[in-house]
C-alpha positions in Angstrom: 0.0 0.0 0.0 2.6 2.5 0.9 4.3 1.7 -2.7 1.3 2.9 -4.2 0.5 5.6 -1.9 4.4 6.9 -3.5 3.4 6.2 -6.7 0.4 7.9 -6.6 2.6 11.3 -5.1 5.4 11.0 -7.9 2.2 10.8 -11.0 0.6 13.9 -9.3 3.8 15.6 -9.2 4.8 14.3 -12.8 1.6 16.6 -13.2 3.6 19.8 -12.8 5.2 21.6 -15.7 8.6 21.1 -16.9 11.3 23.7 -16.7 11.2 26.3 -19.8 13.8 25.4 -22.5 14.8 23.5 -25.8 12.9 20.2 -25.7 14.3 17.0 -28.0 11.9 15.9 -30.5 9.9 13.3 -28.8 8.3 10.2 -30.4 4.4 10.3 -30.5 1.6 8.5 -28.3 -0.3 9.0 -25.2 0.3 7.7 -21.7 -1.8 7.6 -18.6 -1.7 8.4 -15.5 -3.3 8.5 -12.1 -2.9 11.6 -9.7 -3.4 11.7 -5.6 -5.9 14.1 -6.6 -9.7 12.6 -5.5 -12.7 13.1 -6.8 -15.8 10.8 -5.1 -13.4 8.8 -4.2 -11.8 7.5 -7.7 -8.4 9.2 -8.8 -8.4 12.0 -11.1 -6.8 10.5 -14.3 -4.0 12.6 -16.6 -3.5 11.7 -20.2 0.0 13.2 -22.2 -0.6 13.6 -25.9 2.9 13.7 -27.6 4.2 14.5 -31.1 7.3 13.6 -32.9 7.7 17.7 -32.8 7.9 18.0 -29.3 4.5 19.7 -29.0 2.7 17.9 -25.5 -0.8 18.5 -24.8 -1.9 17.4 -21.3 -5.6 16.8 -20.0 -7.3 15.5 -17.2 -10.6 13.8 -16.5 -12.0 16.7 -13.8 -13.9 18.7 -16.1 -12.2 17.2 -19.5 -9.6 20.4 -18.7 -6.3 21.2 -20.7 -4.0 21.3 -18.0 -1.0 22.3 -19.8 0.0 23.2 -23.7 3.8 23.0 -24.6 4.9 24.5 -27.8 8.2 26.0 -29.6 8.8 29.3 -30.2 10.6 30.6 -33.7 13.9 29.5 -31.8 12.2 26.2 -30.5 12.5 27.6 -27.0 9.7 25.6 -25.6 6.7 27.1 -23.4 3.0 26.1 -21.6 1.0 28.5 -23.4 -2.1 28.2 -21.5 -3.2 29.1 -17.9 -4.2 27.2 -14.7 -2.6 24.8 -12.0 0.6 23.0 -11.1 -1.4 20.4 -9.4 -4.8 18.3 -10.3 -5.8 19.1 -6.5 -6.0 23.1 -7.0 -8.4 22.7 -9.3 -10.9 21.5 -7.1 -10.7 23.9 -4.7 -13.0 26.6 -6.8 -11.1 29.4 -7.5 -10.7 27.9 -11.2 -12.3 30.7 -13.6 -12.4 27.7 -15.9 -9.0 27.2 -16.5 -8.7 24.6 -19.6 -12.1 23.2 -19.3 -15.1 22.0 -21.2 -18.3 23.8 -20.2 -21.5 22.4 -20.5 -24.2 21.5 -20.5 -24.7 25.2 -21.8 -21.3 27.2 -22.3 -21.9 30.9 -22.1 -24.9 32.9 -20.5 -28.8 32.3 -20.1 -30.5 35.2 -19.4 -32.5 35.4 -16.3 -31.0 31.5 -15.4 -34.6 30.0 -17.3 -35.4 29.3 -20.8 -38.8 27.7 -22.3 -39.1 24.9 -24.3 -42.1 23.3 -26.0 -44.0 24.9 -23.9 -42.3 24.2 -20.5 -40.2 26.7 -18.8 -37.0 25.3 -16.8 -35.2 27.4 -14.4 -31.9 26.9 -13.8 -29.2 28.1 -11.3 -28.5 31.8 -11.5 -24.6 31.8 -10.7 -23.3 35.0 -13.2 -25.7 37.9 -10.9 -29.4 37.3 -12.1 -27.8 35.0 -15.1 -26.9 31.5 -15.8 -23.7 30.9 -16.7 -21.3 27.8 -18.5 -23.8 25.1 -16.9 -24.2 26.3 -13.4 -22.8 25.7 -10.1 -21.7 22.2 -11.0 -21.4 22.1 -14.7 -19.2 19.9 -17.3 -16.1 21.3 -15.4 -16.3 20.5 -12.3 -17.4 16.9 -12.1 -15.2 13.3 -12.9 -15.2 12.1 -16.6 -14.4 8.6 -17.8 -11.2 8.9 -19.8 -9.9 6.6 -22.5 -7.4 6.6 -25.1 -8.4 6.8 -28.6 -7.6 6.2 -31.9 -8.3 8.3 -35.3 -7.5 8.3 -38.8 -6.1 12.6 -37.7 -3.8 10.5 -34.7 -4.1 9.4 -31.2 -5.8 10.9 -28.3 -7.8 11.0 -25.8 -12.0 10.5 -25.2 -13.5 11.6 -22.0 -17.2 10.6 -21.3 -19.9 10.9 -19.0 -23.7 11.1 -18.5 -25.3 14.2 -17.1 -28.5 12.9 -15.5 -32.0 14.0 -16.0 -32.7 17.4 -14.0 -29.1 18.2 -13.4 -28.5 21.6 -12.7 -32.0 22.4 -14.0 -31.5 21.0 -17.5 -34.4 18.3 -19.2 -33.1 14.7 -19.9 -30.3 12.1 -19.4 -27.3 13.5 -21.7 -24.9 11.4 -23.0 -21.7 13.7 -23.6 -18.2 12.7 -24.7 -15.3 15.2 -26.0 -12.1 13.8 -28.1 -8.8 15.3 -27.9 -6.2 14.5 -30.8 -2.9 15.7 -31.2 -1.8 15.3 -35.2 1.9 16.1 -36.5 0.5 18.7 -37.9 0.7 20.4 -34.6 -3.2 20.5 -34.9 -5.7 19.7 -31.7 -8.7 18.2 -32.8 -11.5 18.8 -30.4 -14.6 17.2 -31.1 -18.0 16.8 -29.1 -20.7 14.7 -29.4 -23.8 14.0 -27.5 -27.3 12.2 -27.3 -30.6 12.8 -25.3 -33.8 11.4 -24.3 -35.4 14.7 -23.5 -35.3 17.7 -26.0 -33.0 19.8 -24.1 -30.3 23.1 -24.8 -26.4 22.2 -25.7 -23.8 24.4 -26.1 -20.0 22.7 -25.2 -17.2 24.4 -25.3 -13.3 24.5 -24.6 -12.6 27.4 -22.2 -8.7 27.4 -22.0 -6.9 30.5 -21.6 -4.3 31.2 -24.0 -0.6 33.3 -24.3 1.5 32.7 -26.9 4.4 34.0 -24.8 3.9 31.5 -21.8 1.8 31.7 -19.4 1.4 34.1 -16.3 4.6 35.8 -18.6 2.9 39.0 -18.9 -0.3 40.7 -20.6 -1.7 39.7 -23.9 -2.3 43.1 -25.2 0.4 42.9 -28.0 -0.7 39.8 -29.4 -2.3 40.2 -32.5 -5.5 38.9 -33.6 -7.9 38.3 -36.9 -11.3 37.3 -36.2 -13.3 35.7 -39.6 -16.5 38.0 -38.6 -17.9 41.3 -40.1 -20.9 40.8 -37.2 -21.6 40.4 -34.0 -23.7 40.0 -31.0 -24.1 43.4 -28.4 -25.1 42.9 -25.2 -26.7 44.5 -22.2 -25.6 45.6 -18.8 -24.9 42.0 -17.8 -23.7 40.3 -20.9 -26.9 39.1 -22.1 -27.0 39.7 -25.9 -29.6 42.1 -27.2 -30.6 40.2 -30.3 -29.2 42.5 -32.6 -26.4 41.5 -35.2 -24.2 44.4 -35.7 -21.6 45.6 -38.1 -18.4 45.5 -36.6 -17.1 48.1 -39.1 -16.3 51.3 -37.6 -15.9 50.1 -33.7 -13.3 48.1 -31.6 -14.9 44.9 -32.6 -13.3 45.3 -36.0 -10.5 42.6 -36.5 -11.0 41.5 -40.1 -7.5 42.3 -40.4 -5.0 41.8 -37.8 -4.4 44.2 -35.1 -3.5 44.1 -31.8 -5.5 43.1 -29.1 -5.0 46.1 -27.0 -5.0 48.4 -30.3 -8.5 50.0 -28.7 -9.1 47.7 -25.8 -9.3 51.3 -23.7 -12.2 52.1 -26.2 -15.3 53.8 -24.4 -17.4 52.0 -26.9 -20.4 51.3 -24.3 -20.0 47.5 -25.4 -16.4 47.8 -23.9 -17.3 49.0 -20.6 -20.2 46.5 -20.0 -17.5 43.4 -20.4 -14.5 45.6 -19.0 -12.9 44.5 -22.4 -13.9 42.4 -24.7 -16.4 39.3 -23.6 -18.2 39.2 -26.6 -19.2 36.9 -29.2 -18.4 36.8 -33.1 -20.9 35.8 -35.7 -18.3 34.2 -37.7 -18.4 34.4 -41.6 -18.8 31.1 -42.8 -20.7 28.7 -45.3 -22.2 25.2 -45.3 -21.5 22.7 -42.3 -17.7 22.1 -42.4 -14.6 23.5 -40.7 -14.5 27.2 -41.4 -11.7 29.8 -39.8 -12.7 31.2 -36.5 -9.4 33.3 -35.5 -5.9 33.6 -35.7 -3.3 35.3 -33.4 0.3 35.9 -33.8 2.6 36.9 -30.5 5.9 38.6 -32.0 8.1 38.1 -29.4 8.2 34.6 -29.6 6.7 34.1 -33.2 4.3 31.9 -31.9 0.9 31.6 -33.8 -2.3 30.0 -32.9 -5.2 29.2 -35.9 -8.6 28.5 -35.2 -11.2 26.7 -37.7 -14.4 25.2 -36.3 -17.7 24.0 -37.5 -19.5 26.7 -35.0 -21.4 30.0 -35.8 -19.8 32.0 -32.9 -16.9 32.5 -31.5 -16.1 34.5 -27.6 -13.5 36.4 -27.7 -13.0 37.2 -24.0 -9.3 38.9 -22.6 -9.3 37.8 -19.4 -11.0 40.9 -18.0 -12.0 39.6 -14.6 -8.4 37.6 -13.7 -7.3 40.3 -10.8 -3.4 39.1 -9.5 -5.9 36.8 -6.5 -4.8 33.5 -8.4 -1.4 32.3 -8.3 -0.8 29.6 -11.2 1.6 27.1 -12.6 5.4 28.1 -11.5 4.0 30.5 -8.8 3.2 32.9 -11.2 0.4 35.6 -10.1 -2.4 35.6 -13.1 -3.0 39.4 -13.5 -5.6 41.3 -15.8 -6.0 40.5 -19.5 -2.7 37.8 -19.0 -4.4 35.5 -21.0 -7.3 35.3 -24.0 -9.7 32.8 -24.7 -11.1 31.8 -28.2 -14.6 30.0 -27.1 -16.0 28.2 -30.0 -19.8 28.2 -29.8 -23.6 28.9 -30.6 -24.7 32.5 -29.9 -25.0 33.4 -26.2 -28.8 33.1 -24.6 -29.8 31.2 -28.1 -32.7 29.2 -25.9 -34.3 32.6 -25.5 -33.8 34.1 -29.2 -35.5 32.0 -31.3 -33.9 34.1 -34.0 -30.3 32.8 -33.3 -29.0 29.6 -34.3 -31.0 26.4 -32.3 -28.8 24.7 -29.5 -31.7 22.7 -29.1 -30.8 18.8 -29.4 -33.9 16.1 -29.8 -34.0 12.5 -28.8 -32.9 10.7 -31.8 -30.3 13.0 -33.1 -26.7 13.2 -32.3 -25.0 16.5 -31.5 -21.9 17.1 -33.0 -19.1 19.9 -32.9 -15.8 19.9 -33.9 -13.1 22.8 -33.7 -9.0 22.0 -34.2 -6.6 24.2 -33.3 -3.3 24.5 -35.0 -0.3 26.2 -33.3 2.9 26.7 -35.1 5.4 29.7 -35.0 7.1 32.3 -38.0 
C-alpha cells in the first residue's frame, strides 16, 4: 500500500510543468496516468498527448480540462502556453475561472437563469448575478469524466465521457456527452463533441482554455495580434446578455477582419467595452455550409508563436481575461494578473434558448449532437 500511496505522489507531481527550455523531439503516443488528486473517491486520471515535434498536450478527466500546452517558439525555446494549476488538487478547490475546461451543458450565459421549451419553462441556477452561466454551479467542469485513449485516422488521443443525469442543474433529460482530444503532427488539436438525449434539451459545449502565446502568467496579452473571420456580432446589455441584434463591426473596436492588436482600442469607451471591461463578446463568424470554417488567428511577436482556429460553429467568444485580478497564483508560482491571457470560445450564440432568432442549440432524442473545432499552433 505504501508503494502505491508513493506512486500515486510521484504521478501527481509528474503533473507539474517542466522547466522552460529547448525540448528533443519526442516520439508520439499517449500515456496515462493516475494523480493523488480525489474526486468521489476515484483518482483523477491525466493523459500526455505527444508528437514527434515536441509539441505535449496534457488533460485531465476533472472537467475534460487542458491542463498544460507545450509549444516551440521561432527559436524552439519551448513554453505552456495556457493558464491554470501545477497540481490536479488546485483545481478542485473553486477558484478555477475555468481554466482549460469543457463547459456544458450550456457554455456561455442564459438570461435570467430559465429558458422555455415546447412549452415548458425550466429554471436553472443563477450563478453570473441574475444569469446562468457555463452550466451552473456544477457544470461539465467540475465533475469526474471517464477517460480513454483513442484512436483516429487525424492520430491518437484521448476521449472523456460521462452522462449528465436527467434534472441536473435544472436541464431536461439524461445526456450522454463525450469530447475527443487528438494531437496530429500537424501540430493541430482536434476537439470534437458529441452528444445524445432522451429529452429535447439546450447544448452548447465548449473548450474554455486560456491562452498566451508568450507562456503563461509571462505577462499581458495586449500585444498579441488577432484576426477574427466575422464582419458581425452579438451586443449585449448591462450584464452580458446579448440584445438580439447582429451588428456591423465596421467602424468600432470589434473590428478585427485584419490583424491588429489586441489592445489596439481595448481602452475604447465604446459602451459594449465598458459593459464586459474588455472584450467578452461573441463573433458571428463568416462562414458557409456545415464544415470546418476559420474562427481566429493570433500571432505573438516576441516569440513568433501563432495560434489558428477553424471550427464547425457559428460563434466564436473572444474574451481577454478581464475579470483575472493578481488573486490567483498559477503554474510556477506565477500571479495571473488582468488581460494575461485570451480565450477563443467556440460556440452557438449566447442566450440562443431565449432568441429564437439565433441559431438552435436545441438537441432532440434521436439525433446526435456534434461539434468539432481544431486548433493548430505553429510559430514564424
Amino acid at each position: 500500500m505504501r508503494i502505491l500511496a508513493i506512486a500515486a505522489v510521484v504521478a501527481s507531481l509528474a503533473f507539474a510543468l517542466e522547466p522552460q527550455g529547448k525540448r528533443p523531439a519526442a516520439s508520439a503516443g499517449v500515456t496515462r496516468t493516475k494523480t493523488a488528486a480525489m474526486v468521489d473517491g476515484q483518482p483523477i486520471e491525466v493523459f500526455t498527448l505527444t508528437n514527434a515535434s515536441g509539441v505535449v498536450v496534457t488533460a485531465m478527466t476533472y472537467g475534460a480540462i487542458i491542463t498544460s500546452w507545450r509549444t516551440p517558439d521561432r527559436t524552439g525555446q519551448m513554453a505552456d502556453i495556457v493558464l491554470g494549476f501545477d497540481d490536479p488538487g488546485q483545481y478542485i478547490k473553486g477558484n478555477s475561472p475555468y481554466f482549460g475546461a469543457v463547459v456544458g451543458r450550456y457554455g456561455n450565459r442564459i438570461a435570467k437563469a430559465q429558458f422555455t421549451l415546447d412549452g415548458t419553462t425550466y429554471k436553472l441556477a443563477a450563478n453570473n448575478g441574475e444569469n446562468h452561466l457555463h452550466g451552473g454551479n456544477q457544470g461539465f467542469d467540475k465533475v469526474l469524466w471517464s477517460g480513454a485513449e483513442a484512436k483516429t485516422k487525424e492520430g491518437r488521443g484521448v476521449t472523456f465521457t460521462r452522462t449528465s443525469p436527467d434534472g441536473e442543474e435544472g436541464y431536461p433529460g439524461t445526456l450522454k456527452a463525450s469530447v475527443t482530444y487528438v494531437l496530429t503532427e500537424k501540430n493541430e488539436l482536434i476537439v470534437s463533441y458529441e452528444a445524445t438525449t432522451d429529452k429535447p434539451t439546450p447544448i452548447n459545449l465548449t473548450q474554455h482554455s486560456y491562452f498566451n502565446l508568450a507562456g503563461q502568467g509571462t505577462g499581458d496579452i495586449l500585444e498579441h495580434e488577432l484576426r477574427i473571420n466575422a464582419d458581425r456580432y452579438t451586443p449585449v446589455n448591462e450584464t452580458l446578455i446579448p440584445t438580439g441584434e447582429l451588428a456591423p463591426v465596421e467602424n468600432t473596436p470589434f473590428d478585427f477582419r485584419k490583424a491588429t492588436p489586441i489592445g489596439a482600442r481595448i481602452a475604447s469607451d465604446h459602451p459594449q467595452m465598458q459593459f464586459g471591461k474588455g472584450y467578452d463578446h461573441n463573433w458571428v463568424l463568416a462562414r458557409s455550409g456545415a464544415d470546418l470554417s476559420l474562427a481566429a488567428e493570433v500571432y505573438e511577436p516576441k516569440s513568433g508563436r501563432t495560434l489558428r482556429v477553424t471550427t464547425t460553429e457559428p460563434g466564436l467568444q473572444f474574451y481577454t481575461g478581464n475579470f483575472l485580478d493578481g488573486t490567483i497564483t498559477g503554474k510556477e508560482g506565477r500571479v495571473y494578473k488582468q488581460r494575461y491571457a485570451l480565450c477563443l470560445e467556440t460556440q452557438h450564440f449566447p442566450d440562443s434558448p431565449n432568441h429564437p432568432t439565433f441559431p438552435s442549440t436545441t438537441l432532440r432524442p434521436g439525433t446526435t449532437y456534434r461539434s468539432r473545432t481544431v486548433f493548430t499552433t505553429g510559430s514564424r
